[in-house]
C-alpha positions in Angstrom: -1.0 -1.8 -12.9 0.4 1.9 -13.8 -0.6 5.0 -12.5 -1.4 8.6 -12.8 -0.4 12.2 -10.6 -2.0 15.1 -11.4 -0.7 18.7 -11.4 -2.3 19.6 -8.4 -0.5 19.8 -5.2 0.7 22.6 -3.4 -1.5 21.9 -0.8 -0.4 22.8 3.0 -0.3 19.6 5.2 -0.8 19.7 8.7 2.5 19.2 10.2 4.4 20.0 7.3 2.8 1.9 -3.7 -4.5 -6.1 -7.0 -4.4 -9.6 -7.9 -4.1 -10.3 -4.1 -7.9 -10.0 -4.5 -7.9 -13.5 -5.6 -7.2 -14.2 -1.2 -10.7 -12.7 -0.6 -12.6 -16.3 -1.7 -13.1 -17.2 1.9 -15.0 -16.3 5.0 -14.7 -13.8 7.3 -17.0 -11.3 6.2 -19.1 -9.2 8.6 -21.2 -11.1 10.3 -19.7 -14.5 9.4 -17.3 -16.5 11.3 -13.8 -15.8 9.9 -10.0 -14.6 10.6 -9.1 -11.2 10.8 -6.1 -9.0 11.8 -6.0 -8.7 15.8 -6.8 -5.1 16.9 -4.2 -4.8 19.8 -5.0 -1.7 20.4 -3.6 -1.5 23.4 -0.2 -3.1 22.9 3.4 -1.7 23.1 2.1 1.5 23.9 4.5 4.3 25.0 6.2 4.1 28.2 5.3 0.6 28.3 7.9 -2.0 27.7 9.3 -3.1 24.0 7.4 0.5 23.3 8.9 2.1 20.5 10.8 5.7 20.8 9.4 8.0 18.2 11.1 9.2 15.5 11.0 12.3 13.0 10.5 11.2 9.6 11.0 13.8 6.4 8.3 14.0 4.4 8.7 15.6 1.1 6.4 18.4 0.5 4.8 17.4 -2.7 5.1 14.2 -3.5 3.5 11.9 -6.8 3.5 8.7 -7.1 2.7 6.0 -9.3 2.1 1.9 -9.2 5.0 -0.4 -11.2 5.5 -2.5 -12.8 2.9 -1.6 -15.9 0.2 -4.2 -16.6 0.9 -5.3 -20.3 4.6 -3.9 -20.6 7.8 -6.6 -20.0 10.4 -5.6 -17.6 12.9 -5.2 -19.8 11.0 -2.6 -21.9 10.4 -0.3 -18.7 13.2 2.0 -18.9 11.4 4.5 -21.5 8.1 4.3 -19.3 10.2 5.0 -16.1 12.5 7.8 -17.8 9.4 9.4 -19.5 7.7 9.2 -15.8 10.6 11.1 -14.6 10.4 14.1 -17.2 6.5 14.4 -16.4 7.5 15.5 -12.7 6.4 12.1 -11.0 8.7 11.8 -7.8 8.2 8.2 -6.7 7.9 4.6 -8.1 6.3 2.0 -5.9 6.1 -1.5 -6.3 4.2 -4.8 -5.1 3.6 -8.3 -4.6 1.5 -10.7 -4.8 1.0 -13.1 -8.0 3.1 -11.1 -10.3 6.3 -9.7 -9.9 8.2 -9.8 -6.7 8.5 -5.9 -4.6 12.3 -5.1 -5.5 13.1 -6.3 -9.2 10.7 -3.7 -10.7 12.7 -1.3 -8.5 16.4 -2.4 -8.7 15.6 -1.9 -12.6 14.5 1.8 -11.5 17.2 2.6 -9.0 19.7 2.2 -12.5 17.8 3.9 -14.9 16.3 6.9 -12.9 18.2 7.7 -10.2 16.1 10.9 -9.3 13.4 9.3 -8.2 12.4 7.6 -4.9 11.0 3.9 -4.8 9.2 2.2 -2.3 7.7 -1.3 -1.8 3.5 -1.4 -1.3 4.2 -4.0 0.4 6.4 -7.0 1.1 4.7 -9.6 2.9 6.4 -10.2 6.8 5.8 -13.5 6.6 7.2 -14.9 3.1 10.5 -14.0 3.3 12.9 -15.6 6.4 14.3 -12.6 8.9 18.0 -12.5 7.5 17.1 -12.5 3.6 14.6 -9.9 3.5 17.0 -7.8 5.7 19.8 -8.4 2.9 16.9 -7.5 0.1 16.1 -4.2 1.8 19.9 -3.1 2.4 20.6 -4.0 -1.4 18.2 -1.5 -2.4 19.0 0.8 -0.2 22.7 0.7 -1.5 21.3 0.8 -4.8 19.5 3.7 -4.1 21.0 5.9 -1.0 17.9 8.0 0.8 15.7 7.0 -1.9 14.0 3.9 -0.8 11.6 3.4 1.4 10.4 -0.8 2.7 6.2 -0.7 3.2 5.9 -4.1 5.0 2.9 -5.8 5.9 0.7 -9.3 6.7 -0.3 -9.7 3.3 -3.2 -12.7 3.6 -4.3 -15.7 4.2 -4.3 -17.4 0.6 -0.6 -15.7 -0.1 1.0 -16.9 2.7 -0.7 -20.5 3.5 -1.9 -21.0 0.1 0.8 -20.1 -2.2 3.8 -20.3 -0.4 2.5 -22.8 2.4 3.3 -21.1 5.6 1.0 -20.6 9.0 -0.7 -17.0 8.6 -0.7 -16.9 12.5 -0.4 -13.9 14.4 0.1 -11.0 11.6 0.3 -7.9 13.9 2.8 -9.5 16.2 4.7 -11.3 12.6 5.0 -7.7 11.6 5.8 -5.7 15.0 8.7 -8.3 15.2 9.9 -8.1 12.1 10.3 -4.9 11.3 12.2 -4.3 15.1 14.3 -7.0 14.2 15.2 -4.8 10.1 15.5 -2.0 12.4 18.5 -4.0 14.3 19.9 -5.7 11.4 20.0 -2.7 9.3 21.8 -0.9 11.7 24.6 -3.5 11.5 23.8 -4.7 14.7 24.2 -8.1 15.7 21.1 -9.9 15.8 20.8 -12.7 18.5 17.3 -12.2 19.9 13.9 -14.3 20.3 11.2 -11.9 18.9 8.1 -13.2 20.0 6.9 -14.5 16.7 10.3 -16.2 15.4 14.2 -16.1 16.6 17.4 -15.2 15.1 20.8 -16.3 16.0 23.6 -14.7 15.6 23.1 -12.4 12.2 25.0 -9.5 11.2 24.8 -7.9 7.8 27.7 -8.0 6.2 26.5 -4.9 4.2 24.7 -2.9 6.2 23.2 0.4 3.8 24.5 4.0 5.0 21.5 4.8 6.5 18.1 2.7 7.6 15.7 3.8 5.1 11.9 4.8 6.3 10.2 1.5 7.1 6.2 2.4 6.6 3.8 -0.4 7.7 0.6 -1.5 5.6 -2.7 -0.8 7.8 -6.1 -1.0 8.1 -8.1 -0.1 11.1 -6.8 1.3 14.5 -4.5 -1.2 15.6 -2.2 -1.9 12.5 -2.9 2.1 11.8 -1.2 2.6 15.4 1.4 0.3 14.9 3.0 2.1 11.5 2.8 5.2 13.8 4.1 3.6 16.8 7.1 1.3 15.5 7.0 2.3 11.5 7.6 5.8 9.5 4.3 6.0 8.8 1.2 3.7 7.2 0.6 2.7 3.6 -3.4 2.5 3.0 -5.3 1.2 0.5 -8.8 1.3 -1.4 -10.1 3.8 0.8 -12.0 7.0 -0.4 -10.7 11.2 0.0 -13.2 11.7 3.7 -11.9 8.6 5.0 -8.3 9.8 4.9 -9.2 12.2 8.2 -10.1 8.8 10.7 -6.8 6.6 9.0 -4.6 9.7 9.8 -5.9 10.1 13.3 -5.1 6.4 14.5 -1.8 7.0 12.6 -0.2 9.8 14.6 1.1 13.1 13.4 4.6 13.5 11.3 4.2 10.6 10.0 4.4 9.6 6.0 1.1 8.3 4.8 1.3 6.4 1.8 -2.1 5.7 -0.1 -2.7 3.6 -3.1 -5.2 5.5 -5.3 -6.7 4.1 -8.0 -7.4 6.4 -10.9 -9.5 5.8 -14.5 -9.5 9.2 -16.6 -12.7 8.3 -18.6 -15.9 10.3 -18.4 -17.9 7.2 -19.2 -19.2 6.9 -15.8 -21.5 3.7 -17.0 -18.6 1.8 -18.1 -15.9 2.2 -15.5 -18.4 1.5 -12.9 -19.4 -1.9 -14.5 -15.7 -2.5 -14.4 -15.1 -1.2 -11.1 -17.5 -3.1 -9.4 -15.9 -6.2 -10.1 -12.4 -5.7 -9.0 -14.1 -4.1 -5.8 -16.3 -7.3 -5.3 -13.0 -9.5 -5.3 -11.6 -7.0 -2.6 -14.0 -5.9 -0.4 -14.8 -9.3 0.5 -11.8 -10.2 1.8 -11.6 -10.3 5.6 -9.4 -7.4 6.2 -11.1 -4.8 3.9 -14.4 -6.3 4.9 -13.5 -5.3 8.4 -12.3 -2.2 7.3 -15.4 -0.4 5.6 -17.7 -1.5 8.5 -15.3 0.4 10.3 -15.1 3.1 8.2 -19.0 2.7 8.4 -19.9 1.2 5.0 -21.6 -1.7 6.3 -25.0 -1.1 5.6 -24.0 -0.2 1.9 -21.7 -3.6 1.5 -24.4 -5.8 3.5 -26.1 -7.1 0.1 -22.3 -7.5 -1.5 -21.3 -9.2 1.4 -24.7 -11.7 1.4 -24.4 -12.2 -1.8 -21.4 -13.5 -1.9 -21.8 -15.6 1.2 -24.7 -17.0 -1.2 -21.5 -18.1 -4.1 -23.6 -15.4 -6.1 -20.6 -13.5 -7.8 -22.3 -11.4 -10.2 -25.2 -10.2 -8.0 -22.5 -9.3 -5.2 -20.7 -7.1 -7.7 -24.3 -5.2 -8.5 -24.7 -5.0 -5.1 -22.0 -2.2 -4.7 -23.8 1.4 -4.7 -22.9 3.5 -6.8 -21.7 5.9 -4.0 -19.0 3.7 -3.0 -17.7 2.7 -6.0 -17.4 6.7 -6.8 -15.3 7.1 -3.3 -13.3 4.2 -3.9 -12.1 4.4 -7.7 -11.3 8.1 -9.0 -13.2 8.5 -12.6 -13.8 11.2 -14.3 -12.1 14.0 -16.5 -8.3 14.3 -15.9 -9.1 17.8 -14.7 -11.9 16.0 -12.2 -9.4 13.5 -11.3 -7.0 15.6 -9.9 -9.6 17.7 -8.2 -10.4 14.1 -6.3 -6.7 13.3 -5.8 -6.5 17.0 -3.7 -8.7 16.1 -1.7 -7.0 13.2 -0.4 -3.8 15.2 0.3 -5.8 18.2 1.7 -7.2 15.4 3.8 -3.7 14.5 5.2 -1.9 12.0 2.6 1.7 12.7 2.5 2.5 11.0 -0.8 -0.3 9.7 -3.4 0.4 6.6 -5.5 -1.6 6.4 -8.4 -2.8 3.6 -10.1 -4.7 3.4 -13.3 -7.5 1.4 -14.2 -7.1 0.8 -17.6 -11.3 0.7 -18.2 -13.8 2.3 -20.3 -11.0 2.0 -23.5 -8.3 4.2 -21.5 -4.7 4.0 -22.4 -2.7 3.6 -19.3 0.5 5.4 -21.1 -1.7 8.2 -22.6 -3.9 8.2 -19.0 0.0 8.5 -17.3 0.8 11.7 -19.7 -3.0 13.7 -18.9 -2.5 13.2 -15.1 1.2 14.4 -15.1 2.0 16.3 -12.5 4.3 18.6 -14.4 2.7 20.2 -18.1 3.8 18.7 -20.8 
């Protein structure tokens, strides 16, 4: 699914990366019985022990990114998208996984044919990879592309992990803590003989350890996942969240810390018909456990409560309805390109570091021509 920066940001900054949808068919929804990510709040916290120094992470001062690979266009045929990219003053390219492509193809192909621009993963799951391979993935990359790749790891879900690739989904804030201590080690070129809580490794050393350990930014939610990427990550890659919430998500996160946010973007001024459109792929999301848990945080509950019933109910379409308009307005970015990067300001004046853009490709909008009106350099 591609996406779109505007031209908007010199903005000061305090202090200064879909189908997985498909996992939300379950329970877990407020006020249903269900599985969710553990808050632990209170773990690993500085001064305690296995608490994490902290660490000063660059952040770039304007930064634009935008969702690959593109919905509709073969891998092979990328290299004109991604050079084009490039020449309309877009910085990064992130990636992710679920049911499509895997995280680091999409940006191996980059890493050749751009070598000016940063990539990043939004996300690689923790658990569907074993400790030593994903190690060797992320230090390939990061060869590739010296101090311009950054891993965003995360749980993923329930229906990726168990379903698809039959493995336990049990204890996703520990699976992640762990591994991405134990990346921290093995990138190093330490060797890596420890029993991390959630798994053990014996006796691993990467052969081909990168230069340096890139930035290793952790997918989060609510406070607990939010204060591990600012405790043991870089910094926190969000998601589906709208510009006033950024203020909350970057308080749990911790200052000088990169946050990443997936935004998703539709250039079209026919409000009726992206919201139609919207509502659907927000249905299949915001019924999934996590982000469930996440907007009755944020303190959306009393808007999603007839989404969430309904769909308790196996009523689909009525669910979808059920989503005010309000929320689908903060959630999906619509509007003219000019209104659009208005919106996208806001959620850097807010405290994003780096924007990834993704565009919705509703209402009859062309995601190349849609790519080219929200450049952040004039064409």
């Amino acid at each position: 699914m591609p996406l779109a920066c505007p031209n908007l940001l010199r903005v000061d900054r305090p202090g200064s990366p879909p189908p997985a949808a498909r996992a939300a068919h379950g329970p877990g929804l407020p006020g249903s019985p269900g599985r969710d990510l553990p808050g632990s709040p209170g773990r690993d916290l500085p001064g305690s022990p296995g608490a994490e120094p902290r660490r000063a992470v660059s952040i770039s001062a304007v930064s634009y990114g935008i969702t690959v690979p593109f919905q509709g266009v073969a891998l092979a045929e990328h290299r004109s998208w991604y050079q084009e990219l490039s020449e309309l003053g877009y910085t990064d390219l992130w990636s992710s996984e679920a049911d499509g492509t895997d995280a680091f193809t999409p940006l191996a192909l980059a890493a050749a044919w751009v070598p000016e621009l940063r990539l990043g993963t939004a996300i690689v799951p923790s658990f569907t990879r074993g400790p030593a391979l994903l190690a060797q993935s992320v230090a390939a990359l990061a060869e590739a592309a010296p101090r311009r790749f950054a891993l965003g790891i995360g749980t993923s879900s329930g229906v990726i992990v168990e379903a698809w690739n039959d493995l336990r989904f049990e204890r996703p804030y520990e699976r992640t803590r762990d591994m991405v201590r134990f990346l921290r080690m093995a990138l190093s070129g330490e060797r890596v003989d420890e029993q991390f809580e959630t798994f053990g490794v014996r006796g691993f050393r990467l052969a081909r350890p990168p230069a340096e350990v890139p930035p290793i930014l952790v997918a989060a939610l609510r406070p607990g996942m939010l204060r591990l990427a600012g405790r043991v990550g870089d910094g926190a890659i969000v998601n589906w969240l709208g510009a006033d919430d950024v203020p909350r998500v970057v308080a749990e996160i911790g200052a000088e810390r990169e946050v990443v946010a997936r935004i998703f973007v539709c250039p079209s001024e026919d409000a009726g018909a992206v919201r139609a459109q919207a509502r659907r792929l927000l249905a299949g999301y915001l019924t999934v456990p996590v982000y469930a848990a996440f907007h009755d945080w944020l303190g959306r509950g009393e808007q999603l409560a007839g989404l969430w019933e309904r769909w308790r109910d196996g009523d689909r379409r009525a669910a979808a309805a059920a989503i005010p308009d309000e929320v689908v307005d903060a959630l999906v970015v619509h509007g003219s390109a000019d209104e659009v990067r208005a919106r996208v300001a806001r959620y850097v004046a807010n405290g994003v570091t780096t924007p990834v853009l993704a565009v919705l490709p509703f209402a009859g909008v062309d995601q190349r021509e849609a790519i080219r009106q929200l450049a952040p350099a004039p064409t």
